[in-house]
N, C-alpha and C positions, 0 to 999 in steps of 0.2 A: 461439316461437323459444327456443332452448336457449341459457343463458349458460355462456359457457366459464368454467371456473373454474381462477382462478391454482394452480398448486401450491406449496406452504409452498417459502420462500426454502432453498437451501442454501447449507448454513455450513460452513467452517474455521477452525478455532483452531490453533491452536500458542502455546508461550512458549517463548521463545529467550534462551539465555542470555547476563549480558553476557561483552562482548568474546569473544567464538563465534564470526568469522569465517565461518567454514565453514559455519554454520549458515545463509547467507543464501545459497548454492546450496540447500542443505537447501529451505527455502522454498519458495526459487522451482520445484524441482522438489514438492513436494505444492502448489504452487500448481496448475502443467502437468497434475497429475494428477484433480485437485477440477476444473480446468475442462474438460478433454477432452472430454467430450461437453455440452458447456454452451454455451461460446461459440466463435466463429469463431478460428483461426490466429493471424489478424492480432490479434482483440483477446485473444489470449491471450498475444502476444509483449509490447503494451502493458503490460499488467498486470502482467507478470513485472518490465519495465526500473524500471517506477515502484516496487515494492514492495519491489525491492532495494534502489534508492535508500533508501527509508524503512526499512527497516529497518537499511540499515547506517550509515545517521544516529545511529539511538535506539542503536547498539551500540556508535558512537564517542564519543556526545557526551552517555553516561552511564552510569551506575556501577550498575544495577540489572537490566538485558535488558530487554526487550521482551515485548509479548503482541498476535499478527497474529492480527486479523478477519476472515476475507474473506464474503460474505454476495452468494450469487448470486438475483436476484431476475428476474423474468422478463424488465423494462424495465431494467434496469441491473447494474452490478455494482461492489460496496460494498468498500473494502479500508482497514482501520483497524491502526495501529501506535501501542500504546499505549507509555508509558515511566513510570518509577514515581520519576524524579528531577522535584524543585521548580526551578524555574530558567523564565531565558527563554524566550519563543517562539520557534519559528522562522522566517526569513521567507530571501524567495527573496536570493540573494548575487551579487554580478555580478563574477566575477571577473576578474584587470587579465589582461595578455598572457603576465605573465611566472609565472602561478597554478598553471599545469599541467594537472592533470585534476580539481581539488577545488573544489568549491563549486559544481557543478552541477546537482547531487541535486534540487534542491527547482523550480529554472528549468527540470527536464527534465518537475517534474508540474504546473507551471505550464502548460506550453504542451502536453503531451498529454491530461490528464486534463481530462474535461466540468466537472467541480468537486472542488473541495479544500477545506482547512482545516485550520486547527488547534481545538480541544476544551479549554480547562483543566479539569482535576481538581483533588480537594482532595491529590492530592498525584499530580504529573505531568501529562501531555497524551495528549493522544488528536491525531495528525496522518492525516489520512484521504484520501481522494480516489474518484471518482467516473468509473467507464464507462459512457453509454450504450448498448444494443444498440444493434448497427447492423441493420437490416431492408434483405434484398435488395430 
């Protein structure tokens, strides 16, 4: 019997600089493009919401930009936003009624991403998260 054999994971990099704005459509479209024939629609539209988030976290809430991982593997699909500022973690925020639209970012990849995290480095974080294929 013949073993199917995986093919090496593909990757995206970029580094984004801070407070670039615009740089996080940037993203998200070479995200759209690195997965188009990769994964399905739906988990390319996940991917996109979650990464924006995270990147425009690490663009607001530091002084140095960003460097996005994405790492498609055959069972899953790996998306890392690293930041190069020493400071706290981040953790999910629940914001009150009168909050608007901020402090959603991280309770949006809490609840769609199969797994998440944060990463300390010797200087910054690594906040990441995690798609399963889904198999028709």
């Amino acid at each position: 019997m013949a073993m199917r054999q995986e093919s090496p994971p593909g990757r995206l990099y970029r580094r984004v600089g801070h407070a670039d704005l615009s740089a996080v459509g940037e993203i998200r479209a070479a995200l759209r493009d690195f997965l188009r024939c990769r994964r399905r629609p739906e988990e390319t539209d996940v991917a996109e919401l979650l990464l924006s988030e995270l990147v425009t976290n690490a663009l607001i809430h530091t002084r140095n930009g960003a460097v996005v991982t994405v790492t498609s593997m055959a069972a899953r699909l790996r998306v890392e936003v690293r930041d190069f500022t020493a400071g706290q973690e981040p953790a999910p925020y629940v914001p009150n009624a009168d909050d608007g639209t901020h402090g959603r970012g991280l309770l949006l990849v809490q609840s769609l991403a199969d797994s998440w995290g944060v990463t300390a480095k010797a200087l910054g974080k690594v906040v990441w998260f995690e798609l399963n294929v889904v198999t028709p």
